[in-house]
Steps between C-alpha positions, in 0.01 A plus 500: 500500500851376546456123458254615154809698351737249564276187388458736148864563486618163577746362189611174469859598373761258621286268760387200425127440391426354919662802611311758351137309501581465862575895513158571297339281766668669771383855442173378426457331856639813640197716273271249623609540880460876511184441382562572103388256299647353204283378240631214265531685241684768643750197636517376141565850336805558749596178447535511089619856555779403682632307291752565160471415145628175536146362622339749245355160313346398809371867623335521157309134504378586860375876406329387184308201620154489562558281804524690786815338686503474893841630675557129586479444113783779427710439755516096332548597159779758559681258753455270180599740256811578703592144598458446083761745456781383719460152302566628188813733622601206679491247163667798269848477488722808558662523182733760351456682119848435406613712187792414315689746172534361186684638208251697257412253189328658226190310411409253235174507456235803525251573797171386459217726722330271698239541779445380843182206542382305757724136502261191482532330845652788647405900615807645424544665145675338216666662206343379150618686211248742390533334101329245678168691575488641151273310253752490194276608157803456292463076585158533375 
């Protein structure tokens, strides 16, 4: 009853992916010793459970798939998904938001509303003024 508690409670929180997979594994071969066993899905639900919503992408793909994944099949793709992750913290660069004050200037021209769309080679938004989106009947 133990090993079941603490295999349900397990979190991932500051260890790294090896750690805790190997701590999933762990209290299942402990379960499994005493004569409880652990199906795979039950090691893949405490597995996925464990873990925060950094690897909610991941959780999400795996719970909504009609494949059914083996624990051997997890336990790869989070390794990957974590190993994934430390590349792209370790290629962005620490940089600092510097701010700097300016003297007030009134402005010189007027604001034009504009609204946030998709870029064209890019997923991040781009501002387009909203005149833009307007079909103009006075041209016509």
């Amino acid at each position: 009853m133990f090993y079941r508690r603490a295999l349900h409670s397990q979190r991932k929180v500051d260890m790294s992916m090896k750690e805790f997979l190997l701590k999933i594994k762990s209290y299942c071969d402990n379960l499994a010793s005493c004569g409880g066993a652990i199906s795979a899905h039950e090691n893949i639900t405490a597995m996925l459970n464990g873990l925060s919503f950094e690897y909610e992408p991941i959780v999400s793909i795996i719970l909504a798939s009609q494949h059914a994944y083996t624990v051997q099949g997890v336990t790869a793709m989070l390794l990957d998904v974590e190993a994934r992750q430390q590349v792209i913290l370790a290629e962005t660069p620490n940089s600092a938001n510097l701010v700097s004050q300016q003297p007030a200037q009134p402005s010189t021209y007027t604001s034009v509303p504009t609204i946030l769309t998709p870029g064209p080679h890019t997923t991040s938004l781009t501002q387009q003024p909203l005149l833009e989106k307007i079909p103009h009947t006075m041209d016509q």
